[in-house]
C-alpha positions as CSV (number, residue, x, y, z in Angstrom):
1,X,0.0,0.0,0.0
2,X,3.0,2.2,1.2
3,X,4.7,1.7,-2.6
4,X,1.1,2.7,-4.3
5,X,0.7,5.6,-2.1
6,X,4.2,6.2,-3.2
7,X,3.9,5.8,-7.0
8,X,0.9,7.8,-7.0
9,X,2.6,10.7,-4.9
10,X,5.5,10.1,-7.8
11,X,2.7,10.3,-10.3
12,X,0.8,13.5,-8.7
13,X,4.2,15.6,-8.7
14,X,5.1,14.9,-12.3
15,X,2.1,16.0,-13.6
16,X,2.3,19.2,-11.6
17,X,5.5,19.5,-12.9
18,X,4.4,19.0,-16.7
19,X,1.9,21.8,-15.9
20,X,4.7,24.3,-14.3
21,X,7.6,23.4,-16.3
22,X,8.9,25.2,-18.9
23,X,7.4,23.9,-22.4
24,X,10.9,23.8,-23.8
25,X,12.7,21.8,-21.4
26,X,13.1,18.9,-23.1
27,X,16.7,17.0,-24.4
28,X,17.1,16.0,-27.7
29,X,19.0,12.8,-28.5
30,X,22.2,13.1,-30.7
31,X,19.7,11.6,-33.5
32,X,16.8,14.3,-32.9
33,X,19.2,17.1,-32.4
34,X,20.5,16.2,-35.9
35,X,17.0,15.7,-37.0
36,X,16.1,19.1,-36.0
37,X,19.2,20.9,-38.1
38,X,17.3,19.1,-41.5
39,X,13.7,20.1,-40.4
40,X,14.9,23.7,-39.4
41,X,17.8,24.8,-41.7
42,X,17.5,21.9,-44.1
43,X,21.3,20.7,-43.8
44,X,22.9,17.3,-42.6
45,X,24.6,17.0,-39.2
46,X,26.9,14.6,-41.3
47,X,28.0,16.9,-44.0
48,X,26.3,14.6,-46.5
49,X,24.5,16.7,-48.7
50,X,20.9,17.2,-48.8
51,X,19.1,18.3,-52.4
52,X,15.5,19.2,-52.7
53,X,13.6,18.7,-56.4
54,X,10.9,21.0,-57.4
55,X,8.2,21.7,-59.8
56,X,7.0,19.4,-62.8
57,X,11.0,20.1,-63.9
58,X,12.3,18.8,-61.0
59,X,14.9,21.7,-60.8
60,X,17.4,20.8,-58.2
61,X,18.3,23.3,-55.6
62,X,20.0,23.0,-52.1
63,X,17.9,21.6,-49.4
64,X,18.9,24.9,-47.4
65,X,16.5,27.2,-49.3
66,X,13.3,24.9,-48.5
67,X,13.9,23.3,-45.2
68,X,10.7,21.8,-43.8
69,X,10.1,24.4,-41.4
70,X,9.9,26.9,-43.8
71,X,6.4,25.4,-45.2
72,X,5.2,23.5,-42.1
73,X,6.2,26.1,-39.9
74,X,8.6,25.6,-36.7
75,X,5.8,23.7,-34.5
76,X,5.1,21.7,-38.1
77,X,1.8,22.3,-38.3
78,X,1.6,24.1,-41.6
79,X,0.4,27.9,-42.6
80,X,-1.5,28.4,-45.5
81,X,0.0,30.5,-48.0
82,X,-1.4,31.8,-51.4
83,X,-3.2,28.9,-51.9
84,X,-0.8,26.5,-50.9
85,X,-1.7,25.0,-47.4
86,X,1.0,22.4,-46.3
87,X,-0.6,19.9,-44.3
88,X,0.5,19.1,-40.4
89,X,3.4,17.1,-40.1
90,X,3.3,16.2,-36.6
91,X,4.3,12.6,-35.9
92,X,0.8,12.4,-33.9
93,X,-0.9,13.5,-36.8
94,X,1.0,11.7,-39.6
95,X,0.6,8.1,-37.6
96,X,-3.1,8.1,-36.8
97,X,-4.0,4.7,-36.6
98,X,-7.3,5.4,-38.8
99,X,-5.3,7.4,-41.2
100,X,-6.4,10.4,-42.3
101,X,-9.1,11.6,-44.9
102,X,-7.5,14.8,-46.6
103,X,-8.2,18.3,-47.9
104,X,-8.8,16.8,-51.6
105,X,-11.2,13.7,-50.1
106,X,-8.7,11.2,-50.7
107,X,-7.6,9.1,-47.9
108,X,-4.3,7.6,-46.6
109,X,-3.5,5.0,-44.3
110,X,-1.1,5.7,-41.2
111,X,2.9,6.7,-41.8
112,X,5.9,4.5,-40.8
113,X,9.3,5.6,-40.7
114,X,9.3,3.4,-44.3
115,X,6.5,5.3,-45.6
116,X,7.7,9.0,-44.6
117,X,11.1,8.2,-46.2
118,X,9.3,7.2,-49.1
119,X,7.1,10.4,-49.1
120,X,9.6,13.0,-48.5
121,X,12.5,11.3,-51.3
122,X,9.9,10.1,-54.1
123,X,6.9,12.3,-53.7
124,X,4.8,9.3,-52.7
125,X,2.4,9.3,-49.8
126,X,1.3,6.4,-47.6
127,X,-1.2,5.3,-49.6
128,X,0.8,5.5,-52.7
129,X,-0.9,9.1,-53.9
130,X,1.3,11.1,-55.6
131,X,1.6,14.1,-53.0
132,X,1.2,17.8,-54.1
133,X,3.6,18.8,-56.5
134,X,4.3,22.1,-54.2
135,X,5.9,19.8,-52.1
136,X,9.5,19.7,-52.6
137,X,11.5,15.8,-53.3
138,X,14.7,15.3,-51.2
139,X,18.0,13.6,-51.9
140,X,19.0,12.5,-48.4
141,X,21.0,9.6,-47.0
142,X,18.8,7.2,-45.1
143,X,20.8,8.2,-41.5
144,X,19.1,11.8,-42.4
145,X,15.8,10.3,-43.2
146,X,16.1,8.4,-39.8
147,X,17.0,11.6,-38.1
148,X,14.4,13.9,-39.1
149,X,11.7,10.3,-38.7
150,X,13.3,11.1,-34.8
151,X,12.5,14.5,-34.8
152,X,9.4,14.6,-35.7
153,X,8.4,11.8,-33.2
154,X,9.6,14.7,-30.6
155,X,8.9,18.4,-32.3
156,X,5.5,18.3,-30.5
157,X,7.4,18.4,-27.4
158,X,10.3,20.8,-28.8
159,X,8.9,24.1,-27.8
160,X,10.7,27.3,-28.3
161,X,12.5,28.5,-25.8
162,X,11.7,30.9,-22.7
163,X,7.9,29.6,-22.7
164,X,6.3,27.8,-19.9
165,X,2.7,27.4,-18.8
166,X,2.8,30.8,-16.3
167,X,5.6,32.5,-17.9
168,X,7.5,34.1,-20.7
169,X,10.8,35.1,-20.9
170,X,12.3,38.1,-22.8
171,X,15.5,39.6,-23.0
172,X,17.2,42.9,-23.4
173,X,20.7,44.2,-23.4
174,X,20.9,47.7,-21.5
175,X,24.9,48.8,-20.6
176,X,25.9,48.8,-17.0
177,X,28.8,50.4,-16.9
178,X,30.5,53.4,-19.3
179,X,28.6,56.5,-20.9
180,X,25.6,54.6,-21.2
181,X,25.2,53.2,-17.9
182,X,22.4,55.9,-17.2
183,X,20.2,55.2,-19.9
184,X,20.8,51.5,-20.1
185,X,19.3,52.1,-16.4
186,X,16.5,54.6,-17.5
187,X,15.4,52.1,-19.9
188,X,15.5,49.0,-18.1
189,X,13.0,50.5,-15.7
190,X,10.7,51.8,-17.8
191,X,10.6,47.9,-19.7
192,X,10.2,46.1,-16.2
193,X,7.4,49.1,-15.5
194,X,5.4,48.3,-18.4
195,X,5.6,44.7,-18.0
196,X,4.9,44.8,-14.3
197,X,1.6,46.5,-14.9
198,X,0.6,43.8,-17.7
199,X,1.8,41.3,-15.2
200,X,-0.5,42.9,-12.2
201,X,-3.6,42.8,-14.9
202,X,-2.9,39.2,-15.2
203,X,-0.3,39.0,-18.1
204,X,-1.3,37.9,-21.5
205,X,-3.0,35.0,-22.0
206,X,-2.3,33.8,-18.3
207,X,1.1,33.9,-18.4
208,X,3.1,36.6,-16.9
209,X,6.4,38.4,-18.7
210,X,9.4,37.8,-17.0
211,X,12.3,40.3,-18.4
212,X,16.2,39.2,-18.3
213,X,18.9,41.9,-18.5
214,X,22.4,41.4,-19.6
215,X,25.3,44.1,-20.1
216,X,26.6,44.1,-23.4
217,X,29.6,45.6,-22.4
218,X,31.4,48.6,-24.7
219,X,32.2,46.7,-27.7
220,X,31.2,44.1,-30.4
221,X,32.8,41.0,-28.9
222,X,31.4,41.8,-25.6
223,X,27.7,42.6,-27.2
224,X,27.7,39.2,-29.1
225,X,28.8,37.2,-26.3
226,X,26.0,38.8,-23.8
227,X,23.6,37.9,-26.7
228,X,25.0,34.4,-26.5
229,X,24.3,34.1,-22.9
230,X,20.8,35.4,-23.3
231,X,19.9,32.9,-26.3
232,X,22.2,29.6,-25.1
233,X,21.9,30.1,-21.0
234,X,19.4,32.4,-20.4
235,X,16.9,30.4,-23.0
236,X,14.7,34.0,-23.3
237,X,12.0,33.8,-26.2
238,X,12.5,37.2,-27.5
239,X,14.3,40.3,-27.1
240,X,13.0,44.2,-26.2
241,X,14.5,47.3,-27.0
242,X,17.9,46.4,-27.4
243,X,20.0,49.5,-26.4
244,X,23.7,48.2,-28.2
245,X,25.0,50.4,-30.6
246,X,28.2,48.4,-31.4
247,X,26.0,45.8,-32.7
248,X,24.4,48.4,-34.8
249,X,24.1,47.2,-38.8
250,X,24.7,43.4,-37.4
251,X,21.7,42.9,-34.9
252,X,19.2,41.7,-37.9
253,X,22.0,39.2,-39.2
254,X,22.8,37.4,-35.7
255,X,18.8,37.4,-34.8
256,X,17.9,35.3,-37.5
257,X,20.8,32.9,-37.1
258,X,19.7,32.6,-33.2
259,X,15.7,32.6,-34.7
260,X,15.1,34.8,-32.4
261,X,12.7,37.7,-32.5
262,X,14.0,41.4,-31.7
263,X,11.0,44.3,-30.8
264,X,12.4,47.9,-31.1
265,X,16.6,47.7,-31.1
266,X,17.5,51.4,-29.8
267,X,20.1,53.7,-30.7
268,X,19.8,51.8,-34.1
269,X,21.3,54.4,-37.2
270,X,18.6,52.6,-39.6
271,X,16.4,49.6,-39.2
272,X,18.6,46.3,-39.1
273,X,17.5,44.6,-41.3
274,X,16.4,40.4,-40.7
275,X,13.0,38.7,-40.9
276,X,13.4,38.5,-36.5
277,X,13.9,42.7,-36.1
278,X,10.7,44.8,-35.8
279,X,11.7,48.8,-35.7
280,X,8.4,50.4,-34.2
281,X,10.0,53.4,-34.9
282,X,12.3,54.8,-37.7
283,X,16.2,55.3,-37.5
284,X,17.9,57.3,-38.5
285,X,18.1,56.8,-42.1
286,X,14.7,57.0,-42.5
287,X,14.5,60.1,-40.5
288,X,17.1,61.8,-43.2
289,X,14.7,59.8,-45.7
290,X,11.9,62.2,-44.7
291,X,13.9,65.6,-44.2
292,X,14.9,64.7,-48.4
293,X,11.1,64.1,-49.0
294,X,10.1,67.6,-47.4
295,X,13.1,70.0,-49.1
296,X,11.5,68.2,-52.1
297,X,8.2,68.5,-51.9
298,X,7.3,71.2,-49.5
299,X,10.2,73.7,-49.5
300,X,10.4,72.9,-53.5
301,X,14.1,72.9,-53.8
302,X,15.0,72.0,-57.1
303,X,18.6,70.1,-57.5
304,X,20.5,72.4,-55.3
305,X,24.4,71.5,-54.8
306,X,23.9,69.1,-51.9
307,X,26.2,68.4,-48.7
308,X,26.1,65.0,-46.6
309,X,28.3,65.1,-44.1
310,X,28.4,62.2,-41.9
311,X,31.2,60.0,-40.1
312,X,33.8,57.9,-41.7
313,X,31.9,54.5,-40.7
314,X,30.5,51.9,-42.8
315,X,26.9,52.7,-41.6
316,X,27.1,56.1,-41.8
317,X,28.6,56.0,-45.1
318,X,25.7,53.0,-46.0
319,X,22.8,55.7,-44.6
320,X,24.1,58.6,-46.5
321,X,24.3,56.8,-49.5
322,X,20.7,55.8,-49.5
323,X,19.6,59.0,-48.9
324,X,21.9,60.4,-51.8
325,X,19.8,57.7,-53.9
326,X,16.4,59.6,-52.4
327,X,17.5,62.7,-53.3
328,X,18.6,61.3,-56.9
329,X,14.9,59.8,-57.5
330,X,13.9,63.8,-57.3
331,X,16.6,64.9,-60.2
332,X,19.3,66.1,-57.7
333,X,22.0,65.1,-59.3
334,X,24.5,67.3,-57.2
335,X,25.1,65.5,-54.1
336,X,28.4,64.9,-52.9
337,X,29.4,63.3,-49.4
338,X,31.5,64.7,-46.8
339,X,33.3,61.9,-44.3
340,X,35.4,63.0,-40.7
341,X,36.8,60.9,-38.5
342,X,34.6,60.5,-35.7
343,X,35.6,62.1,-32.6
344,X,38.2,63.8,-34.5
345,X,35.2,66.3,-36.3
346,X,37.3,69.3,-37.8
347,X,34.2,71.7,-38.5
348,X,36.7,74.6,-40.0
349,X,37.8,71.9,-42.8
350,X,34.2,70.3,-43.3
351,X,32.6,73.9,-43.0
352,X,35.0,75.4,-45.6
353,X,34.4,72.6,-48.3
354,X,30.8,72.6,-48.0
355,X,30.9,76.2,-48.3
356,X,33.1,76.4,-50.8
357,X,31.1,73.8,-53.2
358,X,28.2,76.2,-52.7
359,X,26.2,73.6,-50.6
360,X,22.2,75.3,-50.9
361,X,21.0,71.8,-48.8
362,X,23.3,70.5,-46.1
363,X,22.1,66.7,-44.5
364,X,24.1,66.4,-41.0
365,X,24.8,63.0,-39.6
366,X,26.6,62.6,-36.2
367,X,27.2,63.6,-32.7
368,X,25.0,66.6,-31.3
369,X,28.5,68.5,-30.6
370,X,29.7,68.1,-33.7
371,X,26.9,69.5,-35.5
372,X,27.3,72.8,-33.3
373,X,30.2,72.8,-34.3
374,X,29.4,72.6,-38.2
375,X,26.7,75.4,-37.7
376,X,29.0,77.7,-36.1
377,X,31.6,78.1,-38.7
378,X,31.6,81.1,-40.6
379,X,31.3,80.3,-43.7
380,X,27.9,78.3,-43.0
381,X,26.3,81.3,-41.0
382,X,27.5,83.9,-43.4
383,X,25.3,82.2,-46.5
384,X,23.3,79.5,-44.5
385,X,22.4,77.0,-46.0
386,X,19.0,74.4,-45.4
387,X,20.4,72.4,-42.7
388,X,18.8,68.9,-42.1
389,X,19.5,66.5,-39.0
390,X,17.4,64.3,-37.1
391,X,16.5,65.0,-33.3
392,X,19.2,63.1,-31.6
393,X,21.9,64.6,-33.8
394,X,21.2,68.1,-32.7
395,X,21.6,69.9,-29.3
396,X,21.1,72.6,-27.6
397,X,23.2,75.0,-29.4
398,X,20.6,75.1,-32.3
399,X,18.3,77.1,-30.5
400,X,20.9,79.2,-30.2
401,X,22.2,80.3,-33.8
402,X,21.5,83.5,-35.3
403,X,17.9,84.3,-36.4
404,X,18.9,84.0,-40.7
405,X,20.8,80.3,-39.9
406,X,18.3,79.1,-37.4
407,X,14.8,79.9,-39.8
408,X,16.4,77.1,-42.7
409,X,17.3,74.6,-39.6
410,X,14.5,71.3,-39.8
411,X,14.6,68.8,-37.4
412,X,13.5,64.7,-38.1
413,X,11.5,63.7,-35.1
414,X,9.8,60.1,-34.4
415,X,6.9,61.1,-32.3
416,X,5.9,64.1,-31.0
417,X,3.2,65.3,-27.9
418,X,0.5,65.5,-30.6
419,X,1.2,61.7,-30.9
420,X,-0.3,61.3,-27.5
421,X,-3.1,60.6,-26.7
422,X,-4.7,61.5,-22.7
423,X,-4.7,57.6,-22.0
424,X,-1.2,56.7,-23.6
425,X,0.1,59.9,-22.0
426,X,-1.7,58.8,-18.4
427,X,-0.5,55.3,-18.7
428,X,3.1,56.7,-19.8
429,X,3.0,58.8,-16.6
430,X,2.6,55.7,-14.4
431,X,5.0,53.6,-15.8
432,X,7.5,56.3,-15.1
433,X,6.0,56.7,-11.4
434,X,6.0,53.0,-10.7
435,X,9.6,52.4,-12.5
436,X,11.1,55.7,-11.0
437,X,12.5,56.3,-14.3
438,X,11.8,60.0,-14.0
439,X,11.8,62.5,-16.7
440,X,15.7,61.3,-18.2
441,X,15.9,60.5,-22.1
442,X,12.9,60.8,-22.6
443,X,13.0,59.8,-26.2
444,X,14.2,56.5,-25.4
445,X,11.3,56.1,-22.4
446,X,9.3,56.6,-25.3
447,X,11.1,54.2,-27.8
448,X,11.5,51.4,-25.0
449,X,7.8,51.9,-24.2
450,X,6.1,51.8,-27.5
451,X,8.7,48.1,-28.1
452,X,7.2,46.8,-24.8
453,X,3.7,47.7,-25.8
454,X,4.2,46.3,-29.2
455,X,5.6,42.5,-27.6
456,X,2.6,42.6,-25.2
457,X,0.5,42.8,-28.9
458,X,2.4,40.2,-30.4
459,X,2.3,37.8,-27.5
460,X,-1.7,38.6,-27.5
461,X,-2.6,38.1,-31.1
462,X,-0.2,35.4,-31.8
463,X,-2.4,33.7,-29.0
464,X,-1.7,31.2,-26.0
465,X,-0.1,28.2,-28.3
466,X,2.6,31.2,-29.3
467,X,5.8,30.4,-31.1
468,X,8.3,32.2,-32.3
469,X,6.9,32.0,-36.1
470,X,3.9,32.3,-35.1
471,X,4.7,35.7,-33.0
472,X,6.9,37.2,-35.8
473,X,3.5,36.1,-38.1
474,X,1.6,38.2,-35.8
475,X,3.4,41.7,-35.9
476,X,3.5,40.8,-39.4
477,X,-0.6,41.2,-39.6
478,X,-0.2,44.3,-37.2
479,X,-1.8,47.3,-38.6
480,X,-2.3,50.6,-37.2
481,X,-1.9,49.9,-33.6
482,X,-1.8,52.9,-31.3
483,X,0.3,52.8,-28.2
484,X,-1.1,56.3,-27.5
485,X,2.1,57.6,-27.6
486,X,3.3,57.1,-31.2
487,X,2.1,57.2,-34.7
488,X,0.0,54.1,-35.8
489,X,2.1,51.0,-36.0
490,X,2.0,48.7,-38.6
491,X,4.4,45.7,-40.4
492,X,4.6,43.7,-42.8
493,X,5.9,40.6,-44.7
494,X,8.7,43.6,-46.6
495,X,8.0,45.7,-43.7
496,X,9.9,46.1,-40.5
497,X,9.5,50.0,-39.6
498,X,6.5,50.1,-37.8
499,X,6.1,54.0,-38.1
500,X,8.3,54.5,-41.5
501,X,8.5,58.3,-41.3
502,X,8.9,61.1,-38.8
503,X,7.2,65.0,-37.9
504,X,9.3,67.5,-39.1
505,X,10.2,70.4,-37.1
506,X,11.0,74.1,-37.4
507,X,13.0,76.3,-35.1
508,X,11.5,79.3,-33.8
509,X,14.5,81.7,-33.6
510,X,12.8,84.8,-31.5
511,X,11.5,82.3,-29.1
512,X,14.5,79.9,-28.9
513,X,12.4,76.4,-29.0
514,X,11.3,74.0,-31.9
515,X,8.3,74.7,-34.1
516,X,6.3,71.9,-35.6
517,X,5.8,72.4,-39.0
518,X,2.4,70.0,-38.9
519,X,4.1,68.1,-41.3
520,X,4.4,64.2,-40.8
521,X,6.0,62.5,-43.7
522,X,5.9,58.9,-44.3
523,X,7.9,56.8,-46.5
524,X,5.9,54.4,-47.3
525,X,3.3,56.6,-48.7
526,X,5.6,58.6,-50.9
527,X,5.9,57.6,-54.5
528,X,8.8,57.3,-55.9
């Protein structure tokens, strides 16, 4: 009687313990493990090579453009597409004892590990129907086949990581140490604010957001391996407002590698890029992008000898080239690019050239300082020129130049208080009170609190069987969602800028503060 009570005690705690444990934590045999590298990226643990044949042609093509996960989706239980719907591939769905009766009325008896081979190398199902001819046919060694067979038997199970049944785990990397040890701080607050008042209303779907915080140090190295530990040890789901600039350009490439889902990087020059990166709001290249726009269209310049003058950085140099091509699409055809060595800005050489090639239009990209710098000299308040920056690139000092330099000054901003609405700006207020973030950077308050808002959307419409496909599917679908403190958000499938466009702003000279010029330009409207 003692060993029954026993056992059932046994059996009592490891069901609690299915129901509380994380959905991920499972470990894959050497087999599965290898299994899941041909489902997910469509290569061989072996180095053998896997080929995939498609169409009526049978065109060959490396297994690596159409691994299974890319139709069937990560959890395998296909997403219509077009008018394609690939059909669920679970193990429990493909071995049905009755078989299976499907979309087209024909039926098929259950899969072996014989029959699947069969299916996914000839095109063959179980019943011996030839399968859709969407469906790609692989060249695999039968140790693959037996792999992925393995898999499959175990991807039910193989949740992504950071889930469990009351939780969700997200990441962020916010500096600890250095220049940005303040902000990183400022930040961090205002994400654990916003998520503890989503947590104290119950979370999202019943589970409550748990947020992990790692220091990515001062440099690239130190950036990547803090991402590591967040992905590898940490096992977080997602990450929020990633404030690491030496990533910057990079972040996009290393999320999709990891598969891993990034919400509103900050401090980002331009969006970066990947299918895993959502911008809410623009960067700076598409700032510039809608200062080129409005000195087209609104102040009607018409090819004007054109300055960019930006640091001598592959980014910088990347974002001033696409605006160069903006500014092309409008007939300017005399644009020429100014690079300095940054923090070594020499604003009497750059203000001289630009002066002395007659620069009508100057597009500033940089350091606030150094762009003091550039509008003092001389030369530049002598015959001013239209000066173009966005917000963070200017400070104080611009409110200060002389009344004929300051009047052709415009300034790119994200959002501005006629974004707000009285809720957004109440609940805003809040997070800041419960956080004790105060009133410091307040543009990044705002840029870490619109990502938060927009991962609490994606975890809500993604739904309570979320994955990571399934979440990035979701701010995909996302259209004009209003965080009450931003412009309407929207993605996607081409789209990661949630908000592609900014206001653009005047400066009122006599009264030394900015002037909105009403004008909100997006990019995505803009024909080109």
């Amino acid at each position: 009687m003692a060993s029954r009570r026993l056992t059932g005690w046994s059996g009592l705690m490891a069901a609690l313990l299915c129901v509380a444990g994380p959905v991920a934590a499972i470990e894959l045999t050497a087999s599965e493990q290898a299994g899941k590298q041909i489902f997910v990226e469509g290569r061989s643990a072996s180095g053998s090579t896997i080929a995939a044949r498609v169409g009526g042609a049978d065109t060959a093509i490396p297994g690596t453009v159409v691994p299974c996960a890319n139709c069937h989706g990560a959890d395998g239980r296909g997403r219509r597409e077009g008018g394609v719907r690939p059909p669920d591939i679970t193990w429990r769905r493909l071995a049905l004892p009755y078989g299976q009766r499907m979309e087209n009325g024909r039926e098929r008896p259950a899969y072996d590990a014989a029959s699947f081979a069969r299916a996914i190398t000839t095109g063959v199902d179980s019943a011996g129907n030839r399968l859709d001819p969407a469906m790609p046919r692989f060249t695999m060694s039968a140790r693959d086949a037996e792999d992925l067979t393995a898999y499959l038997k175990r991807l039910e199970d193989d949740g992504d990581p950071g889930l469990a049944q009351d939780a969700v785990r997200v990441g962020t990397l916010q500096p600890a140490t250095g220049l940005l040890a303040e902000l990183g701080t400022t930040v961090t607050a205002i994400l654990r604010g916003t998520f503890d008042a989503v947590n104290a209303g119950g979370g999202v779907h019943g589970r409550r957001i748990e947020l992990v915080v790692a220091d990515p140090g001062s440099d690239a190295a130190g950036a990547e391996a803090a991402l590591r530990r967040l992905v590898d040890e940490e096992k977080v789901f997602a990450l929020v407002a990633p404030l690491v600039p030496a990533l910057d350009g990079r972040l996009g490439a290393l999320a999709d590698a990891a598969h891993i889902p990034v919400v509103g990087p900050l401090a980002q020059l331009s969006a970066s890029g990947g299918r895993f990166v959502f911008d809410p709001l623009p960067g700076l290249g598409e700032q510039l992008g809608a200062l080129g726009e409005y000195a087209a269209a609104t102040l009607k310049l018409t090819n004007p000898p054109v300055a960019i003058v930006h640091p001598d950085e592959p980014r910088s140099a990347a974002i001033a080239s696409a605006l160069a091509g903006r500014l092309a699409r409008h007939g300017w055809s005399q644009v020429r690019a100014y690079a300095y060595v940054p923090g070594a800005f020499n604003a009497s050489w750059v203000g001289t050239a630009v002066a002395g090639q007659g620069a009508k239009a100057v597009f500033f990209i940089g350091r606030d300082a150094d762009f003091g710098a550039l509008a003092a000299q001389e030369p530049l308040q002598k015959a001013p020129p239209w000066l173009f920056a966005a917000a963070n690139q200017v400070g104080p000092a611009v409110l200060r130049l002389p009344a004929p330099q300051a009047e052709r000054v415009f300034i790119a901003y994200p959002t501005l208080p006629q974004d707000w609405s009285p809720q957004g700006a109440g609940a805003l207020r809040a997070v800041r009170a419960r956080s004790g973030a105060g009133d410091r950077h307040p543009a990044f308050q705002v840029g870490a609190y619109v990502a938060a808002l927009v991962m609490v959307e994606g975890f809500k419409r993604a739904g309570r069987d979320v994955s990571r496909d399934k979440f990035v599917a979701a701010l995909e679908g996302m259209r004009g969602f209003q965080t009450g403190v931003a412009p309407a958000i929207g993605f996607g499938p081409g789209q990661r800028v949630g908000a592609p466009g900014a206001h653009i702003v005047g400066v009122d000279a006599q009264k030394h503060i900015f002037r909105p010029t009403g004008r909100y330009v997006r990019l995505d409207t803009v024909q080109e």
